[in-house]
Short mmCIF file of the C-alpha atoms (twelve columns), coordinates in Angstrom:
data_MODEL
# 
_entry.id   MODEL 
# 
loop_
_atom_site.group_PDB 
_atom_site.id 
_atom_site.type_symbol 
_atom_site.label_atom_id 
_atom_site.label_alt_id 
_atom_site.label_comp_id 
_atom_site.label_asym_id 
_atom_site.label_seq_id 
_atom_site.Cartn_x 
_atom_site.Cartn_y 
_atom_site.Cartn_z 
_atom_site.pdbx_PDB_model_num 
ATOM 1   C CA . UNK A 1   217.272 147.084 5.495  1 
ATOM 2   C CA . UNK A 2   213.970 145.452 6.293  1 
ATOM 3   C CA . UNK A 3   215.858 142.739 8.820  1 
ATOM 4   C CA . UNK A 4   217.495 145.446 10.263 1 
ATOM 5   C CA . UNK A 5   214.198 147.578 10.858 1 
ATOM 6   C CA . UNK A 6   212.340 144.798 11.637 1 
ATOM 7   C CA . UNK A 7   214.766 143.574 14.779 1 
ATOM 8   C CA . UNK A 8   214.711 146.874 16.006 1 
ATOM 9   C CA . UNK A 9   210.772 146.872 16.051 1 
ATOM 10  C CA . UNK A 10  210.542 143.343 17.251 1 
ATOM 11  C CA . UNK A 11  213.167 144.384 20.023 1 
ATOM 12  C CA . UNK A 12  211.373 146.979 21.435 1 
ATOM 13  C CA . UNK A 13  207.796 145.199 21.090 1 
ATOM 14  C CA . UNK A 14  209.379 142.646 23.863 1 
ATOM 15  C CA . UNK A 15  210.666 144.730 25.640 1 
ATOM 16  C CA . UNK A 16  207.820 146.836 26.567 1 
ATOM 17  C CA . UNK A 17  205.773 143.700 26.530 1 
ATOM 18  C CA . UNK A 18  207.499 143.207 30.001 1 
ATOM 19  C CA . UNK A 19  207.014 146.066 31.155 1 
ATOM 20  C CA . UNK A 20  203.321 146.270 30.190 1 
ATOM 21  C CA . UNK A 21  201.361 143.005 30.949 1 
ATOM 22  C CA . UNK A 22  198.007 142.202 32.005 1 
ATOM 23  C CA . UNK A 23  198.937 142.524 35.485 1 
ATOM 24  C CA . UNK A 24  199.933 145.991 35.070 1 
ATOM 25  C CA . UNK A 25  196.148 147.178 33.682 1 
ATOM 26  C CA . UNK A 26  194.180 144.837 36.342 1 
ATOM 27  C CA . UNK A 27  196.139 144.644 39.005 1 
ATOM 28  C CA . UNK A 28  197.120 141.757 41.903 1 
ATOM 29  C CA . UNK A 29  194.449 141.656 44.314 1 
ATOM 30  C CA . UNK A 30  194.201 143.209 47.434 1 
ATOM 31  C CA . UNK A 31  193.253 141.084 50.231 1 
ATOM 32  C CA . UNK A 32  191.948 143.180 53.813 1 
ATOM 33  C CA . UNK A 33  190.264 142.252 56.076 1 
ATOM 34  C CA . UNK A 34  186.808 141.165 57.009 1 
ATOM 35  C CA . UNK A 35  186.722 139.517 53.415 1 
ATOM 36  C CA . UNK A 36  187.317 143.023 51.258 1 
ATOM 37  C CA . UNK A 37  189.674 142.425 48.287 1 
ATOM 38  C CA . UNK A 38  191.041 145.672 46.326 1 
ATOM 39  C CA . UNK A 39  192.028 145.356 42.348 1 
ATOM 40  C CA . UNK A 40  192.998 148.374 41.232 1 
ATOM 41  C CA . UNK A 41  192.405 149.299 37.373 1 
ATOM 42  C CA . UNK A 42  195.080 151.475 35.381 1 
ATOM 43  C CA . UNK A 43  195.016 152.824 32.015 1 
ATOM 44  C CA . UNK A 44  198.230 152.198 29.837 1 
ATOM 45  C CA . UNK A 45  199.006 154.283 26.647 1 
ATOM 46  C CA . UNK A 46  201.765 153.470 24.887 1 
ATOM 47  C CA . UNK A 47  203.798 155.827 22.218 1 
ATOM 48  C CA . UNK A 48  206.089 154.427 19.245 1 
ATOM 49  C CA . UNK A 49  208.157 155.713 16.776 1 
ATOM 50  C CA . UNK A 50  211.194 154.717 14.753 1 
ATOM 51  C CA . UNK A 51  213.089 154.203 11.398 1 
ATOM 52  C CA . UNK A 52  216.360 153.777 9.749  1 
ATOM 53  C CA . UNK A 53  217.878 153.752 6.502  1 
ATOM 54  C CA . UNK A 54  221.156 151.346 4.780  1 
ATOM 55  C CA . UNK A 55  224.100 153.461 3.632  1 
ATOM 56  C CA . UNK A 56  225.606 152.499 0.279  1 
ATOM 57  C CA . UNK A 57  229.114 152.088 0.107  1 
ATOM 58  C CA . UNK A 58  231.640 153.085 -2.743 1 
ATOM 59  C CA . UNK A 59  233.231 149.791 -2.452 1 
ATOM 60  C CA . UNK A 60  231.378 146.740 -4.948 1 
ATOM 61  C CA . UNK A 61  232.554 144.084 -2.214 1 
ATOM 62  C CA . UNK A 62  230.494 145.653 0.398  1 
ATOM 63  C CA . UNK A 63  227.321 145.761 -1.811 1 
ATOM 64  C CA . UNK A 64  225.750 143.215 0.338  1 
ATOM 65  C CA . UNK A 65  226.913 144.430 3.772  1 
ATOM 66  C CA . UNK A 66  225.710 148.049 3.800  1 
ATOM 67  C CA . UNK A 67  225.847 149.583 6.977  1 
ATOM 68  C CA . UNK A 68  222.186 150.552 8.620  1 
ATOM 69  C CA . UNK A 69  221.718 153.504 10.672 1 
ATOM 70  C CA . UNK A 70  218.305 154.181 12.614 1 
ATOM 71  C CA . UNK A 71  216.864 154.966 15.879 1 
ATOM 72  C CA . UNK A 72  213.251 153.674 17.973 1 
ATOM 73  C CA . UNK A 73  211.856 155.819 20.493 1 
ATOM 74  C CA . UNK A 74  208.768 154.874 22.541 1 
ATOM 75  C CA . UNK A 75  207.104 155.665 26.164 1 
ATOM 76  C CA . UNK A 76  204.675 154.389 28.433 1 
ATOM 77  C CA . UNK A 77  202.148 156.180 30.690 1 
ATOM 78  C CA . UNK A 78  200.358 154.748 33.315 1 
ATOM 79  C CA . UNK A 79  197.356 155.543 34.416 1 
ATOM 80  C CA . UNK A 80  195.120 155.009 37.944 1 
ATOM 81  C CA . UNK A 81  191.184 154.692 36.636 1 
ATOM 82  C CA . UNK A 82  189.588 152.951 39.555 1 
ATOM 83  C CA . UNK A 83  189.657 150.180 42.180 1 
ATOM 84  C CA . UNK A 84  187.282 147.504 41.867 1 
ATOM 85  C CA . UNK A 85  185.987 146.408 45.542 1 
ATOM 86  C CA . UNK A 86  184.934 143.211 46.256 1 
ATOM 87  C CA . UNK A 87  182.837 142.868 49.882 1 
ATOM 88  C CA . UNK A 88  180.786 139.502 50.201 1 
ATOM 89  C CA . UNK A 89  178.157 139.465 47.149 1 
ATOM 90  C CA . UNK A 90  178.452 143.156 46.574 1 
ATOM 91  C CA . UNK A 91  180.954 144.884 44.315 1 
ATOM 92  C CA . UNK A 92  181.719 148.319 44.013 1 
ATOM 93  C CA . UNK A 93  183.578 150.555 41.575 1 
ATOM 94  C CA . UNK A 94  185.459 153.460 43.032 1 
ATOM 95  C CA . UNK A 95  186.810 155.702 40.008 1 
ATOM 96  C CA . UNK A 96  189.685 157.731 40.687 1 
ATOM 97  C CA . UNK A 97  189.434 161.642 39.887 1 
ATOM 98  C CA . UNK A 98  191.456 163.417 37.676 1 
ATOM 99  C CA . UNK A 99  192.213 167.285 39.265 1 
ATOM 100 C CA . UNK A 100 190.190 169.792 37.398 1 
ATOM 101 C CA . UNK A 101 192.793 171.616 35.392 1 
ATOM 102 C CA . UNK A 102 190.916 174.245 34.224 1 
ATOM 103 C CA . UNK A 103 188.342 176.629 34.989 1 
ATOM 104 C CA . UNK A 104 185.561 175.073 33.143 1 
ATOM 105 C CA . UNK A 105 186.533 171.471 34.467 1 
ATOM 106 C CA . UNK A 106 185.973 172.503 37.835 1 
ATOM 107 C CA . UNK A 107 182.973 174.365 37.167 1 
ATOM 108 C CA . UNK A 108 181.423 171.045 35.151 1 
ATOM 109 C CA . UNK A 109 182.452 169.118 38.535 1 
ATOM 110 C CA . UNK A 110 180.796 171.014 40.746 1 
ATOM 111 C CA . UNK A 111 178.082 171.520 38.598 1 
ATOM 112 C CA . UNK A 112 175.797 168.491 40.174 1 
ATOM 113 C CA . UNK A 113 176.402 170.041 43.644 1 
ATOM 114 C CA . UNK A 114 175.318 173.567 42.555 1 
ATOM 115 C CA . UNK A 115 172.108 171.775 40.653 1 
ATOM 116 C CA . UNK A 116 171.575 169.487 44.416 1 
ATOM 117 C CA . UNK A 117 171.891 173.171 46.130 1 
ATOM 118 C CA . UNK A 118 169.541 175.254 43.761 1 
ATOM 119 C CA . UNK A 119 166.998 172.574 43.895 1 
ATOM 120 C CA . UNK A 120 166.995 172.066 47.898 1 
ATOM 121 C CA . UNK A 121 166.731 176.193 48.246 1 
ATOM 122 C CA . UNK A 122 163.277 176.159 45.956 1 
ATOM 123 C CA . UNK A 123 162.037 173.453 47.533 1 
ATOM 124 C CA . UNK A 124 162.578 175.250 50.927 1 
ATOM 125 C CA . UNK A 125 161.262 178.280 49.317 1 
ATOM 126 C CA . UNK A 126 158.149 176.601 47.571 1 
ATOM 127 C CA . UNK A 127 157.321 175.223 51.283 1 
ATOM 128 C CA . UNK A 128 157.274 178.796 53.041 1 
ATOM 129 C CA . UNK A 129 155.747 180.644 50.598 1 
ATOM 130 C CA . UNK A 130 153.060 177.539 51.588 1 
ATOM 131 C CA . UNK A 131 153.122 177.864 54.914 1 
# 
């Protein structure tokens, strides 16, 4: 049973090992022009689950060939976090946004706006009431 389990596992490791490689999480680089080079960044998150079992058989001349039954199941999400931009001696990191999904999301994002806003109207204020 172990052999059996273990193929299955070791299987499935290379498989998504393909599919997810460092290339996938830092990306190929970008090259524009006027010497800007892109590398996008992704976040990977990967999902496995599996297991199986041997079947006995009635018959003694089997004993050593019981049959295996078992199943593996596993996904893969990927993820766009940022691109990393390379200009000359200057890099920059430009995240990527997730959409506010909820009320309170979009209320935390605006938040530093509102704060900029509150703070620019009592500064106007504090210089009239000057004036």
């Amino acid at each position: 049973m172990n052999t059996n389990i273990s193929e299955m596992l070791t299987s499935a490791m290379e498989k998504m090992q393909k599919m997810v490689d460092v290339n996938t999480i830092i990306g190929q680089p970008v090259h524009l022009g006027d010497g800007v080079t892109i590398i996008p960044i992704t976040k990977v998150h990967i999902g496995m689950g599996g297991g199986g079992t041997d079947f006995a058989t009635k018959s003694a001349l089997n004993a050593k060939k019981d049959p295996f039954g078992g199943g593996l199941g596993a996904g893969v999400s990927i993820d766009p976090v940022a691109f990393l931009i390379f200009k000359g001696d200057t890099v920059r990191m430009m995240p990527v946004a997730e959409p506010a999904s909820t009320t309170v999301d979009r209320i935390v994002e605006q938040a530093p706006d509102l704060i900029d806003k509150l703070a620019d109207f009592l500064d106007t204020r504090k210089t009239k009431e000057e004036a």
